[in-house]
C-alpha positions as CSV (number, residue, x, y, z in Angstrom):
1,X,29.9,81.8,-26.1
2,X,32.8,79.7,-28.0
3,X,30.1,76.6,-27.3
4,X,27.6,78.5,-29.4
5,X,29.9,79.5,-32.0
6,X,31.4,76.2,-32.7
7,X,27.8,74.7,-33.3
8,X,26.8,77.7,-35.6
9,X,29.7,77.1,-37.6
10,X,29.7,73.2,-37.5
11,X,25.9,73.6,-38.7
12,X,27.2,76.0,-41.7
13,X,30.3,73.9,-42.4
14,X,29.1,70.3,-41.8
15,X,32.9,69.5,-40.5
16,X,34.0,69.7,-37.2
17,X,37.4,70.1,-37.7
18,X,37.0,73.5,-40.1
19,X,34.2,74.8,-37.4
20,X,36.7,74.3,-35.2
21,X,38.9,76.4,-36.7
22,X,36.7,79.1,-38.1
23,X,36.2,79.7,-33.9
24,X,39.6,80.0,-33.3
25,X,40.1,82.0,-35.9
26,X,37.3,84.4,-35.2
27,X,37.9,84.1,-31.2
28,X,41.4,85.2,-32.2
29,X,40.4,88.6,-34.4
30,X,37.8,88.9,-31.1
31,X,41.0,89.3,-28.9
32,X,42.8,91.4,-30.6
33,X,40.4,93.9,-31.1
34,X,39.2,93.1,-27.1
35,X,39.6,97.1,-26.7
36,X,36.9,98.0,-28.9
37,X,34.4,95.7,-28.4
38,X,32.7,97.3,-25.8
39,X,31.1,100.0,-28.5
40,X,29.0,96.9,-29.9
41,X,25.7,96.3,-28.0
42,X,25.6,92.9,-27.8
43,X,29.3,91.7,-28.2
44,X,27.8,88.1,-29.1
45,X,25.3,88.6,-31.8
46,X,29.1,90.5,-33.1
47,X,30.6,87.1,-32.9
48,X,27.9,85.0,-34.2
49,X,28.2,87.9,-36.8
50,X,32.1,87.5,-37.7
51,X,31.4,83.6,-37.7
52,X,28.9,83.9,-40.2
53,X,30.8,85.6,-42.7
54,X,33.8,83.5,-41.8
55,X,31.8,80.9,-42.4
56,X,30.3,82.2,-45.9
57,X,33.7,82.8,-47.4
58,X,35.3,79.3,-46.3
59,X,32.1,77.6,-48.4
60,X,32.6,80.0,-51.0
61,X,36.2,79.2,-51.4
62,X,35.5,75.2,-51.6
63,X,32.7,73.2,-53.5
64,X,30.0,72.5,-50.5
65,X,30.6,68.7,-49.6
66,X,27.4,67.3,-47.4
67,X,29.0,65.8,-44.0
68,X,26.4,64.1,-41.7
69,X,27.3,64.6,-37.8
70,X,24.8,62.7,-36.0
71,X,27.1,62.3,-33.3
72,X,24.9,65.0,-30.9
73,X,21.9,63.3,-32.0
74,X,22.4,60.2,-31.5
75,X,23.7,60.8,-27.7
76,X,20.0,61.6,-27.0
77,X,18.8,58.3,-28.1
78,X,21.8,55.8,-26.1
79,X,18.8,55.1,-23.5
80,X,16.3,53.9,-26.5
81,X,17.6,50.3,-26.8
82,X,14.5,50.0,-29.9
83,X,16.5,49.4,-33.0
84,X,13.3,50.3,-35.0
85,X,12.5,53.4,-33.5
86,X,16.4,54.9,-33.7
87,X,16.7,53.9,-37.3
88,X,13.2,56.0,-38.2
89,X,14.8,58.6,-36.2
90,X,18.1,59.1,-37.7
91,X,16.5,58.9,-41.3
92,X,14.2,62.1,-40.1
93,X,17.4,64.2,-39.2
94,X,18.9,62.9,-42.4
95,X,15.5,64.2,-43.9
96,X,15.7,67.2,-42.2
97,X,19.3,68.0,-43.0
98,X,18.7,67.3,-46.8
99,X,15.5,69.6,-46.6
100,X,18.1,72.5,-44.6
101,X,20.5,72.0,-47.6
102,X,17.6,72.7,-50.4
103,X,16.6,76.4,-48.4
104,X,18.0,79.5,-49.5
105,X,20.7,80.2,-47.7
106,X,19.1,83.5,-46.0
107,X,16.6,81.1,-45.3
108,X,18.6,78.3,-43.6
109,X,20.8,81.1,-41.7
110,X,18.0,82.4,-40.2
111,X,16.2,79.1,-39.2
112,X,19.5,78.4,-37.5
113,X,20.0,81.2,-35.7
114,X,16.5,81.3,-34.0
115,X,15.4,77.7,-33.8
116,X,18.6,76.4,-33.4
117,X,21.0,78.7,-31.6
118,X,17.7,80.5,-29.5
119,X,18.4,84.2,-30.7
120,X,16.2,87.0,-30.6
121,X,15.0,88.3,-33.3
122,X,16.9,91.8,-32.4
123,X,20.5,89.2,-32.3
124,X,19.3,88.4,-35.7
125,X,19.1,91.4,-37.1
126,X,22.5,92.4,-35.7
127,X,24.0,89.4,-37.2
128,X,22.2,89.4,-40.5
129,X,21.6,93.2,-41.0
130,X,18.1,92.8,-41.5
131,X,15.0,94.1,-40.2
132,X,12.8,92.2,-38.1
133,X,9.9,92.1,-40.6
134,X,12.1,90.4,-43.0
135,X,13.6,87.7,-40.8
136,X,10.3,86.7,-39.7
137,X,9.3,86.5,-43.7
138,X,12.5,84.3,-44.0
139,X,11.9,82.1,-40.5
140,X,7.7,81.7,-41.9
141,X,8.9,80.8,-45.7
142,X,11.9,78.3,-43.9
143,X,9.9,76.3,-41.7
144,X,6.5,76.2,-44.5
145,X,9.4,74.9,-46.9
146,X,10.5,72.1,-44.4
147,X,7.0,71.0,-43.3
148,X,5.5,71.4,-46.9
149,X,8.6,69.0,-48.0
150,X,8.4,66.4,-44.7
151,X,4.7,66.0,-45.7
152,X,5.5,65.4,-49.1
153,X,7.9,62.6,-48.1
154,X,5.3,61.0,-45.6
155,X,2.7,61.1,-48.1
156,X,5.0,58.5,-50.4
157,X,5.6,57.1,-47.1
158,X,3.2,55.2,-44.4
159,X,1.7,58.7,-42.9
160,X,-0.5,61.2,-44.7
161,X,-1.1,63.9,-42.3
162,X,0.6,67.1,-42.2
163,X,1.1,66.6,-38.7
164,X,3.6,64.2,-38.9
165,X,5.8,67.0,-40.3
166,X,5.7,68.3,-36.4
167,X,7.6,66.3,-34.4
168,X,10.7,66.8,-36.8
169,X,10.2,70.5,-36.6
């Protein structure tokens, strides 16, 4: 669960060292109240919960900075030894990561949490207090937002199809 955590929060934070530390922190308030967790249904969509809001106050408290951490990504691509294709495929997650930081934050949350993290759509309601109806609202307006802005870039670019907005997506 700590595995899932510390990406949520890296995703939210954009520095490893504060995610890092938003999970201790929040695995540390887990433990002490270790007694009573067993009256929440799903004790992780709680966590992913506490991290949130953890998460939400630490941006609040300090002007958001954008951090690129390709790190992950780019240990999917050691085996493609194609210069070409790597670079086109680090500047669409630098797209994509400029197009996450333009969302509503709602938005972006939710996009995270179900595309990203896998929840259900039940987990995100616990986590966001929201209903489903709304959270699939959100998830439709996100991803519309990100493909409607990919195309846009790839229409100044060399493609002109809205379907290259899909293999980023």
């Amino acid at each position: 669960m700590s595995g899932k955590l510390l990406h949520f929060a890296n995703m939210m934070l954009r520095e490893t060292s504060e995610a890092e530390d938003a999970v201790q922190e929040v695995c540390l308030k887990l433990w002490k109240i270790r007694d009573s967790l067993d009256q929440y249904n799903n004790v992780e969509a709680f966590a992913m919960k506490v991290i949130k809001n953890w998460c939400l106050d630490r941006l609040k408290a300090r002007k958001p900075v954008y951090v690129g951490n390709y790190d992950a990504f780019q240990s999917h691509q050691r085996d493609d030894h194609d210069p070409h294709k790597l670079m086109e495929t680090v500047d669409r997650m630098r797209l994509l990561y400029l197009i996450l930081d333009k969302l509503p934050e709602q938005q972006r949350l939710i996009l995270q949490l179900r595309d990203i993290e896998g929840l259900e759509f039940e987990e995100i309601e616990e986590v966001m207090d929201m209903n489903t109806n709304a959270i699939r609202v959100n998830l439709f307006r996100a991803r519309n937002k990100i493909r409607e802005e990919i195309t846009k870039y790839e229409r100044n670019g060399i493609q002109s199809d809205k379907a290259a907005a899909d293999p980023v997506l």
